[in-house]
N, C-alpha and C positions, 0 to 999 in steps of 0.2 A: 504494500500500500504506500504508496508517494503522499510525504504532506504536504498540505496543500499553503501558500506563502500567505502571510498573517494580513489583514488590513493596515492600510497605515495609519497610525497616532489620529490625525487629524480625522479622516474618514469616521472611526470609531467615536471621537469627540462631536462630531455633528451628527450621527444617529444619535446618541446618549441625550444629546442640548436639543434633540429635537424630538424623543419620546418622551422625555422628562417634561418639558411642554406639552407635549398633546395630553401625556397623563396627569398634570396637573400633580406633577412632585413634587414636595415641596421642596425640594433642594432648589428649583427651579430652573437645573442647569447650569448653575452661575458658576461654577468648578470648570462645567468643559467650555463656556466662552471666555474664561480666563488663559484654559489650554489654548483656544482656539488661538485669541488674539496674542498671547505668548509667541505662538508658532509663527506670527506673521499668515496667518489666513485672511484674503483677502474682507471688507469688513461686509461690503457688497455681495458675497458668500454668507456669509454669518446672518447677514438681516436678512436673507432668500429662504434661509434654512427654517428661520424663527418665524416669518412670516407663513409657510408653508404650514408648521407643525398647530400654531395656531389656529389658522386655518380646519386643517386637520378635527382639532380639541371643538371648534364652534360647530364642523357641520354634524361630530358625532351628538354632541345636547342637541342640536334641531333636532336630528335622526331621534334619540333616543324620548326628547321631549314628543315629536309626535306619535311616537309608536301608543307613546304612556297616553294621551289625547282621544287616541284612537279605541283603545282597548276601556277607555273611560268614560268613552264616548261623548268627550267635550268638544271634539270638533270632525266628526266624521265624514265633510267635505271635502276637508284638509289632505292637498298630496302635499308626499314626503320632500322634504328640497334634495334636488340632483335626481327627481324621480325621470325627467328629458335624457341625463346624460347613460352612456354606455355601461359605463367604470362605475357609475354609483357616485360621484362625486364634481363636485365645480371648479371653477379656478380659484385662487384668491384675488383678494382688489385689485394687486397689481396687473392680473393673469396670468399668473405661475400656474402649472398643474398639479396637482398636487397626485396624482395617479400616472 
């Protein structure tokens, strides 16, 4: 079995700064955007990464707020947001994909 070659530092820093936002950790990240910006990662990376996982954290409460709506029957006219798209999901404001 061949191993397989590790991610780099930074890679691993913006997955971690960007689930740690979508999950609402409270660490908030702030560890790996200090690695980030240590590293000299661009900063224009770093605000793509944050705005995406954001992103991410609001359309899963729509998603999750409507399901709970629906099964409550507070608004059962209501489609789900990203119900148009393919992937299940929108851009964010700037129009990043987030999928």
């Amino acid at each position: 079995m061949t191993e397989q070659p590790q991610l780099h530092s930074s890679i691993i820093a913006m997955v971690s700064l960007a689930s740690g936002i979508a999950s609402r950790h409270p660490d908030m990240g702030l560890c790996q955007l200090e690695r980030l910006r240590k590293a000299g990662e661009p900063e224009y990376q770093i605000e793509t990464v944050i705005e995406i996982a954001r992103h991410i954290r609001e359309e899963a409460s729509q998603k999750l707020d409507a399901i709970f709506d629906e099964k409550a029957e507070l608004n059962p006219d209501k489609t789900q947001p990203g119900d148009s798209h393919a992937c299940g999901c929108s851009a964010t404001a700037s129009g990043q994909s987030c999928c």
